[in-house]
C-alpha positions in Angstrom: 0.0 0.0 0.0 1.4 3.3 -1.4 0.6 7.3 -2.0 2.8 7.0 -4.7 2.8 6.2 -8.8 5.1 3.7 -8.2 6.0 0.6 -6.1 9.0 -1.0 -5.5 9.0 -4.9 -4.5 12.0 -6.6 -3.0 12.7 -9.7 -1.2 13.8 -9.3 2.7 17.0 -11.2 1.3 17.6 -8.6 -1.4 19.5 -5.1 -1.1 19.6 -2.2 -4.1 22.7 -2.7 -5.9 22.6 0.3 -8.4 20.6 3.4 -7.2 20.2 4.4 -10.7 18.3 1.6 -11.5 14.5 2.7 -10.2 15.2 5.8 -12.4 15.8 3.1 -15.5 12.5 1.4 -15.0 10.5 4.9 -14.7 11.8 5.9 -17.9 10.0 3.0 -19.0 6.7 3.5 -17.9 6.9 7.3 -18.4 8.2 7.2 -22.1 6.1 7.4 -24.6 3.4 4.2 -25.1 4.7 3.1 -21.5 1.2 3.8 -19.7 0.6 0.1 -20.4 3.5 -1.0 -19.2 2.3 -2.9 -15.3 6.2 -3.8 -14.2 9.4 -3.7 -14.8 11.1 -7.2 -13.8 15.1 -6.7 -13.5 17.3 -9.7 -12.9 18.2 -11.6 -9.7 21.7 -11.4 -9.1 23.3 -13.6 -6.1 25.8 -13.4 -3.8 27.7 -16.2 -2.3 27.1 -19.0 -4.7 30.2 -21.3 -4.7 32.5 -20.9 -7.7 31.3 -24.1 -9.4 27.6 -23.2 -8.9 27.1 -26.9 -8.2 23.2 -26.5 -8.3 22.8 -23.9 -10.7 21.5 -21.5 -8.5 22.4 -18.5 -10.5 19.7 -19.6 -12.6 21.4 -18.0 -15.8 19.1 -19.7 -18.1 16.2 -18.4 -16.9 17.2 -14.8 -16.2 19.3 -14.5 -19.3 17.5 -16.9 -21.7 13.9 -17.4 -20.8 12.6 -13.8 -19.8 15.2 -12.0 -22.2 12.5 -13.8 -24.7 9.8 -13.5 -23.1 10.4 -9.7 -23.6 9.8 -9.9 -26.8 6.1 -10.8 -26.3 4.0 -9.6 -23.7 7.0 -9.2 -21.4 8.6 -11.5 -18.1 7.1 -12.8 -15.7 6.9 -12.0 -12.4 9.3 -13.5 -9.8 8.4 -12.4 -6.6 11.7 -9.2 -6.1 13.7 -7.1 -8.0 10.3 -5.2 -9.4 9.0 -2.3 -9.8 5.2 -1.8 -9.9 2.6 0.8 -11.6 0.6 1.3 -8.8 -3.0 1.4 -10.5 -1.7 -2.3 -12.8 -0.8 -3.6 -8.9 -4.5 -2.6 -7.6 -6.2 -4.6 -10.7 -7.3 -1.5 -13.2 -7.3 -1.7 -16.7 -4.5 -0.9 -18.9 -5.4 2.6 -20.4 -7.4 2.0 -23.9 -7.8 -1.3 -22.8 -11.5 -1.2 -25.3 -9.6 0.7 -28.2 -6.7 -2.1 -28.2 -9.4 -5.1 -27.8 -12.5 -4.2 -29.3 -15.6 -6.8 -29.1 -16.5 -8.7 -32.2 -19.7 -7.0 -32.5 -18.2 -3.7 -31.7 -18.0 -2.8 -35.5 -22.1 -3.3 -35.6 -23.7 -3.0 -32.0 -21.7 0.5 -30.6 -22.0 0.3 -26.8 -24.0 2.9 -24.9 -21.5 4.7 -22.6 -22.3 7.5 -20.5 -21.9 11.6 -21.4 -19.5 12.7 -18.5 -18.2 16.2 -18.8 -14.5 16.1 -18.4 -13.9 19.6 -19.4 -15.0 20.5 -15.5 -13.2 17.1 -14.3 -9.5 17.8 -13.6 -7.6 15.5 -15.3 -5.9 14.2 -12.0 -9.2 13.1 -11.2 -10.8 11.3 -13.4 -12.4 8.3 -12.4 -10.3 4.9 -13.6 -12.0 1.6 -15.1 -11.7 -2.0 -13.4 -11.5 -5.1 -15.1 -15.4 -6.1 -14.5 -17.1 -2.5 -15.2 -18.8 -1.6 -18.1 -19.3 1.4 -17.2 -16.3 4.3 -18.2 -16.0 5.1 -14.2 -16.0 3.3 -11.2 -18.8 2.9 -8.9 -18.1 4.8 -6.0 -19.8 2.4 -3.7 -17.3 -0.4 -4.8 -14.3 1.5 -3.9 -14.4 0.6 0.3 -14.9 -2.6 -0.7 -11.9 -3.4 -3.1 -9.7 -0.5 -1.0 -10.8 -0.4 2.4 -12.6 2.5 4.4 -9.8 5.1 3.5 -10.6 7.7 2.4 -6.8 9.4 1.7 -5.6 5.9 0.2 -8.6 6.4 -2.4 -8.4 9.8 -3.1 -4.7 8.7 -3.6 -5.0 6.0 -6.2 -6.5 9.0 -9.3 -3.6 11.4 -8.2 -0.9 8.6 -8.6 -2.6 7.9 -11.8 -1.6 11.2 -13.1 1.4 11.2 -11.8 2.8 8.1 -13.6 1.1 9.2 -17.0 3.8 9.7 -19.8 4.7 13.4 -20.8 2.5 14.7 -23.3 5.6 16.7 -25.3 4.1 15.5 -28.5 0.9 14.9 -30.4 1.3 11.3 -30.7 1.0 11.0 -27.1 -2.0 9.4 -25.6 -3.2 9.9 -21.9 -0.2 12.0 -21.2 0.4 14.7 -18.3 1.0 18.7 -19.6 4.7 19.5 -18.7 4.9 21.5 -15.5 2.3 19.5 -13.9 4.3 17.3 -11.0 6.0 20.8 -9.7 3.1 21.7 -7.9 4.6 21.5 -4.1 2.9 18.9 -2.1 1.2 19.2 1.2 3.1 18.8 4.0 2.1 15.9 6.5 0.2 16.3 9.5 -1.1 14.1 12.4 -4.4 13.0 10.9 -2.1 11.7 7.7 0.1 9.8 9.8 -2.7 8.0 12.0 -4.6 7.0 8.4 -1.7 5.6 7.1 -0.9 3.6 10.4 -4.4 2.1 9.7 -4.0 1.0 6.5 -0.8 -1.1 7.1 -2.6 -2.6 9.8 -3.3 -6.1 9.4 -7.1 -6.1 10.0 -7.5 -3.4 7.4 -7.3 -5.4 4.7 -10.5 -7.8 5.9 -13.5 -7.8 4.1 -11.7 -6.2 0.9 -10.8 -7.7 -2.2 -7.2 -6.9 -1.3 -5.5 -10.5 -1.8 -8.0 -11.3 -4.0 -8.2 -9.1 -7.0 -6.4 -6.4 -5.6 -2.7 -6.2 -5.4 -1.0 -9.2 -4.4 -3.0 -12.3 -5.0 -3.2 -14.5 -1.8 -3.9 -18.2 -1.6 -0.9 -19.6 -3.8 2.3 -21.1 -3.1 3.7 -19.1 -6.3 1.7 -15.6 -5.3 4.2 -13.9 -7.7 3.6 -15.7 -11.0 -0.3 -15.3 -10.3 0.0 -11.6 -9.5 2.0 -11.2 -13.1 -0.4 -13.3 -14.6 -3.5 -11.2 -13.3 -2.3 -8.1 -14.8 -1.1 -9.7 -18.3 -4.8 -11.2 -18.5 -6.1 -7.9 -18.5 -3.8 -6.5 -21.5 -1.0 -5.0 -19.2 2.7 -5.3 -20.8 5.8 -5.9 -18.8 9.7 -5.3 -19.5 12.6 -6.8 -18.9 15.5 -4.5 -17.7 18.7 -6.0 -17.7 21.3 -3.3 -16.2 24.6 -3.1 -17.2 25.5 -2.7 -13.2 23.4 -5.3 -11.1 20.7 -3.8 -10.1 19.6 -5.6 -6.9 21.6 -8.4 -5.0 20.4 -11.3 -2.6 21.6 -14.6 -1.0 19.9 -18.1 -2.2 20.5 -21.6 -0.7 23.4 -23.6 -1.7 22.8 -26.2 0.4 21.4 -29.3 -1.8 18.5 -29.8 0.9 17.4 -26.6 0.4 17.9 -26.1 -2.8 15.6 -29.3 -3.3 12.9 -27.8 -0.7 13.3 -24.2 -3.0 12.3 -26.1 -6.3 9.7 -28.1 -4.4 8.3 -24.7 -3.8 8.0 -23.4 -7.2 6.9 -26.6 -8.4 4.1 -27.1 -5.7 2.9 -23.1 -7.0 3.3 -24.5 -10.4 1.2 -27.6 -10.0 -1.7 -25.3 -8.0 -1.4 -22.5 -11.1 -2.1 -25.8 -13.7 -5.9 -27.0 -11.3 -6.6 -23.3 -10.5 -8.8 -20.9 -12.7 -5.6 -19.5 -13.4 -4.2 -21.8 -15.6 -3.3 -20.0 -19.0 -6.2 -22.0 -20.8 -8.6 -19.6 -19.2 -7.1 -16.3 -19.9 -8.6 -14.0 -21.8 -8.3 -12.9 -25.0 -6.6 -9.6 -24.3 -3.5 -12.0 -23.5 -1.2 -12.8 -26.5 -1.3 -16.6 -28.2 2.6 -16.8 -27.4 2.6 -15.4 -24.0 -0.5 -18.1 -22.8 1.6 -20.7 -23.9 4.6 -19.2 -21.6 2.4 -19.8 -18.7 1.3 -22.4 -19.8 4.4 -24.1 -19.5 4.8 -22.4 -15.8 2.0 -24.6 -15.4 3.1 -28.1 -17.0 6.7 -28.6 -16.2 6.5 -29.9 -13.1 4.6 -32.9 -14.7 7.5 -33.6 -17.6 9.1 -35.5 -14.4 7.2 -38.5 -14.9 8.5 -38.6 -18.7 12.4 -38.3 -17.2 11.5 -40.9 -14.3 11.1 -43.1 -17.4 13.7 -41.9 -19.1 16.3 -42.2 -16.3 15.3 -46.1 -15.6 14.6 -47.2 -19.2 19.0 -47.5 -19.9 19.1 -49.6 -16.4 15.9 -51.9 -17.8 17.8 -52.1 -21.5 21.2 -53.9 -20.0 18.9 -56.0 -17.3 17.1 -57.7 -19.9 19.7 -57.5 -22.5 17.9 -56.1 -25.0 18.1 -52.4 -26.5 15.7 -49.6 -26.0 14.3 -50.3 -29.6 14.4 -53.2 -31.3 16.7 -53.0 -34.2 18.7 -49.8 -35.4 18.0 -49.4 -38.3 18.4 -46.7 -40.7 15.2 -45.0 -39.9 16.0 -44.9 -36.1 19.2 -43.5 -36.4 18.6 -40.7 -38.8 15.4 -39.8 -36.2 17.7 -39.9 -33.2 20.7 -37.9 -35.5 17.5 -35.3 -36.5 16.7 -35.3 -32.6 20.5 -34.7 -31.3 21.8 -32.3 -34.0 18.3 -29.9 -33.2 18.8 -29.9 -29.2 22.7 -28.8 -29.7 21.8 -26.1 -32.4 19.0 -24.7 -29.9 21.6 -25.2 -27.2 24.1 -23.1 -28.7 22.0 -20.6 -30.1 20.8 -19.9 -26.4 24.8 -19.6 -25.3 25.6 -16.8 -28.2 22.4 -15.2 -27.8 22.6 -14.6 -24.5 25.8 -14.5 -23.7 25.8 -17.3 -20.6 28.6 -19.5 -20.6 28.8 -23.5 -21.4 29.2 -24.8 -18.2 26.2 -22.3 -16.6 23.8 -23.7 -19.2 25.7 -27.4 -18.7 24.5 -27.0 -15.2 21.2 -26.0 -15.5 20.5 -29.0 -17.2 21.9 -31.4 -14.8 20.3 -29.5 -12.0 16.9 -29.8 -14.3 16.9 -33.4 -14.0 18.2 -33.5 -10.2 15.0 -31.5 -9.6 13.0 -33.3 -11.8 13.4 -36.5 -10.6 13.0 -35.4 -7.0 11.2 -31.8 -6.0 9.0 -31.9 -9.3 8.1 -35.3 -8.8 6.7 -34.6 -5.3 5.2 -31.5 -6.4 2.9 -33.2 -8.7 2.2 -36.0 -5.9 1.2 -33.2 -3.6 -1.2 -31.2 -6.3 -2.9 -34.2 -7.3 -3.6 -34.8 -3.6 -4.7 -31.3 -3.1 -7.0 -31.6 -5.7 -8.7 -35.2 -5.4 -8.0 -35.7 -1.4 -8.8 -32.2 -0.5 -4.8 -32.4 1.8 -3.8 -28.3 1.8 -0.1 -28.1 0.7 2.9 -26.8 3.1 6.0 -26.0 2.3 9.6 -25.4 4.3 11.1 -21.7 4.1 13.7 -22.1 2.8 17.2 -21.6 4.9 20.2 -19.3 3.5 22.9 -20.6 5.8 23.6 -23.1 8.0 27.1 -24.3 8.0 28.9 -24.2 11.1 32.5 -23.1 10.1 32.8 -19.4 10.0 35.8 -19.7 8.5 34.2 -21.2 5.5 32.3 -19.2 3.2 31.0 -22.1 1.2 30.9 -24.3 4.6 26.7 -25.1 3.7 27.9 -26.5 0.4 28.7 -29.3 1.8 26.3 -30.1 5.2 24.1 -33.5 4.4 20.4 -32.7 5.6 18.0 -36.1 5.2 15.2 -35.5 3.0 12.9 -37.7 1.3 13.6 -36.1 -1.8 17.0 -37.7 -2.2 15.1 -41.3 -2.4 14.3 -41.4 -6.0 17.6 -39.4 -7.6 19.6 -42.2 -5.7 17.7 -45.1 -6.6 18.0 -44.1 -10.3 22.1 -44.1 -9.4 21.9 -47.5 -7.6 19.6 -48.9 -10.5 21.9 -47.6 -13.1 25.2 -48.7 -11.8 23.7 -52.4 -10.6 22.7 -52.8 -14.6 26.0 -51.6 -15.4 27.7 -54.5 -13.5 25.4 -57.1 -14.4 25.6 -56.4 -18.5 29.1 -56.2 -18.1 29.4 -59.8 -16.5 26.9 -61.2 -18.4 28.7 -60.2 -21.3 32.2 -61.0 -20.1 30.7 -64.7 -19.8 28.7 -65.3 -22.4 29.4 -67.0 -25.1 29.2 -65.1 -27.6 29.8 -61.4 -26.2 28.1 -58.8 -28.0 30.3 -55.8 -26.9 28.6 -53.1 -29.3 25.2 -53.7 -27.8 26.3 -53.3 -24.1 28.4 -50.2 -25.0 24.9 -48.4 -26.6 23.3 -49.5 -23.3 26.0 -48.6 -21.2 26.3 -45.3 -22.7 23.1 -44.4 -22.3 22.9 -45.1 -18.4 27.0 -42.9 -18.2 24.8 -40.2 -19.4 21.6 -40.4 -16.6 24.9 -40.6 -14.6 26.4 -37.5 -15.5 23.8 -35.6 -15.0 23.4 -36.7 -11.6 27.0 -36.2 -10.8 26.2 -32.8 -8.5 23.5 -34.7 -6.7 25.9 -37.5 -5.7 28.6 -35.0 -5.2 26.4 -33.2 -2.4 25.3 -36.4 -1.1 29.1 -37.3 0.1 29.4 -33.7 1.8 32.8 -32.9 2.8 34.1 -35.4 4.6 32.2 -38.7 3.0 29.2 -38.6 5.7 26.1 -39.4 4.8 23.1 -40.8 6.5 23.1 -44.6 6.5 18.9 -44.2 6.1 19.6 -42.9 2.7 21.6 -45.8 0.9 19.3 -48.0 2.9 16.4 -47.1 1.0 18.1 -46.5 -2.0 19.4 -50.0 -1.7 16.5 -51.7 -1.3 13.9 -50.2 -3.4 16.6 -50.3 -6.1 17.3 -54.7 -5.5 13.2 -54.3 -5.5 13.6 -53.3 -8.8 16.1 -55.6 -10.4 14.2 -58.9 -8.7 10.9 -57.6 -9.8 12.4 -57.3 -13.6 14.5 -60.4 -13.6 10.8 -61.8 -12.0 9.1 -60.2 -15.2 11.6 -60.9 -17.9 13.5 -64.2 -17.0 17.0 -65.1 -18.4 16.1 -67.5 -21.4 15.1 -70.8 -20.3 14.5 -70.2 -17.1 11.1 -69.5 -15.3 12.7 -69.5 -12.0 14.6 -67.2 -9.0 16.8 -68.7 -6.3 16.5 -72.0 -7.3 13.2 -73.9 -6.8 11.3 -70.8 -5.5 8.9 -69.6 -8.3 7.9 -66.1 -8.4 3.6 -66.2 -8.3 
């Protein structure tokens, strides 16, 4: 809640970095065309990330990649700091000729009947502003305590800052601009009765039986509040920008601990999973949102769910050298040029992403082992715990997530490497037990058969060496500094991944054989 044009929205972790850059996203929304501009997303930029960035937490893909595209279409999405608000976008109004840049599709033959208002007596500052749900050119006056509250001076403030944030009308092509001069009006000085209202509206009870949390500046009721407040204001035709500064604009900490990193992504992907059952999934927009940008959140919405499809992917190499078979049935010419067409796309799109945005090989090499470490454990979950929301009626909880917690001072990097036990680790490490236990048993199967048939094992092999590698930060993190880990983990591991192998060798016998461990025979 503000008096002002503009808000400012930063994490309790993040600091300003470059005082110039609030001045760089005004000159955004006051240039010319920016009155339907909502925010202005900069960058997250951390501090104390280890060298290697072992867990991609620098996220350069996504800053660098992702939104640096998405700026070409309706603009970023917003993650939750590093913003800067237009005050009226924040408290749900309409982009300024929202009817002008969507007209109806009987607009051209049935001319809506709008009411005469005289604005040559109406100062300009005060002129009422549309919502979202009004058809009417003003806002009802009797809905304004209950979207706003009971205050008076925060109403009255919301058509001043309005004005304020209006572009400068300095030439004709300039719509809903502001006449030069008009800001250096001195304001009023503050007095006691200001003071006590705006200790009232911060309070916490002020904000009951409002839409506020609702419909009105940040929407409540989601794991991922910031992606549904962005959305909110892109459904109703706002625009965003993305402003990358050449000095970092704000700075903040993140987790570098692999337990909270997992509990960090099991966070977004829990607020992901609600998004994709909500009314706010991106099938339901409106049609003042852009074909391209619905389908940018819609994938906010889906990937969480792709974690089934690596699951598979991760255990089908391990499955190929138990049963000694390959993933397909013969290569032939077909499947390789399919699987050549397949490979030669990903690394063209892989590159361009590296020149076009400048990011290095290893960042972007790390985001994609961290995308399966996550996908196989804190996306996983995620969609476990949404699908019970929505069929079991079981609310969703999450851990905050903690910033430090190593106990050697003298150690910057000293929570790299502390082992917290999670249930998250489960599935990552059964993959690794699964893939290295059908490593050993193709290899001696091979080794003593009688014919060995060392080009098949090598495809199989090379397949699981791959799953591998991309798990190698995971296991890395598992052995902490000095090789401890908690015994509970390998003994789950352990056992759901011998569960495995007896089940398949149970399934899929060695030929000629219908039995395990002698004269037992599995039901």
């Amino acid at each position: 809640m503000s008096n002002g044009p503009f808000i400012l929205n930063l994490d309790c972790d993040h600091y300003i970095y470059n005082s110039q850059a609030m001045r760089e996203g005004m000159c955004f929304m006051m240039d010319r065309g920016g009155d339907r501009i909502c925010y202005v997303q900069f960058p997250q930029r951390f501090e104390g990330i280890d060298p290697s960035d072992r867990y991609a937490n620098h996220n350069t893909v996504f800053f660098d990649v992702n939104m640096r595209a998405l700026d070409g279409l309706q603009g970023p999405v917003y993650v939750g700091t590093g913003c800067l608000f237009r005050r009226i976008a924040l408290y749900g109004f309409d982009p300024p000729r929202s009817k002008e840049h969507h007209p109806g599709c009987c607009s051209c033959c049935f001319s809506r009947r709008k009411k005469h208002v005289s604005v040559a007596t109406t100062p300009e500052e005060n002129r009422a502003l549309r919502m979202g749900d009004s058809d009417d050119e003003e806002m009802s006056l009797s809905l304004l305590p209950k979207r706003f509250g009971n205050s008076n001076f925060l109403i009255d403030s919301i058509p001043v800052a309005e004005f304020q944030g209006r572009p400068l009308a300095d030439h004709p092509a300039v719509k809903n601009g502001r006449p030069p001069g008009a800001l250096t009006i001195p304001r009023e000085l503050l007095d006691a009765s200001t003071v006590a209202e705006a200790i009232s509206v911060i309070s916490c009870w002020y904000e009951d039986k409002t839409e506020w949390g609702n419909r009105v500046g940040w929407i409540y009721g989601s794991v991922t509040e910031d992606v549904v407040t962005g959305y909110r204001m892109h459904n109703r035709g706002w625009k965003s920008v993305y402003c990358v500064t050449k000095r970092d604009a704000f700075r903040g900490t993140a987790p570098i601990n692999l337990t909270d990193r997992l509990h960090q992504v099991l966070r977004w992907a829990t607020g992901s999973v609600e998004i994709f059952f909500s009314r706010n999934n991106a099938l339901l927009a409106s049609p003042r949102m852009k074909l391209l940008q619905r389908v940018a959140y819609l994938n906010v919405g889906i990937y969480p769910f792709t974690s089934i499809f690596l699951i598979v992917y991760c255990f089908l190499p391990a499955l190929s050298l138990f049963s000694g078979q390959f993933i397909v049935q013969t290569l032939n010419v077909t499947f390789l040029t399919y699987l050549l067409v397949i490979t030669v796309t990903l690394c063209m799109l892989a590159v361009l992403e590296i020149k076009w945005s400048g990011i290095e090989l290893e960042e972007w090499w790390r985001n994609e082992q961290f995308w399966l470490i996550g996908g196989t454990s804190a996306h996983l979950a995620a969609v476990l715990q949404g699908l019970l929301k929505v069929i079991a009626g079981i609310e969703i909880s999450f851990t905050l997530t903690s910033k430090s917690g190593g106990d050697d001072i003298d150690d910057e990097y000293a929570d790299l490497y502390v082992v917290k036990w999670t249930s998250l680790m489960i599935p990552p490490i059964t993959i690794m037990m699964t893939n290295l236990i059908a490593i050993a048993v193709a290899f001696s199967r091979t080794i003593y058969s009688v014919l060995p048939q060392w080009s098949r094992l090598l495809g199989g092999v090379f397949f699981s060496f791959w799953v591998l590698a991309h798990l190698y930060p995971f296991a890395k993190g598992l052995m902490g500094r000095r090789g401890r880990t908690p015994t509970i983990v390998f003994v789950w591991s352990g056992l759901i991944a011998i569960t495995i192998s007896l089940l398949w060798v149970a399934i899929s016998p060695p030929s000629g054989s219908t039995q395990i461990g002698g004269s037992f025979e599995f039901p």
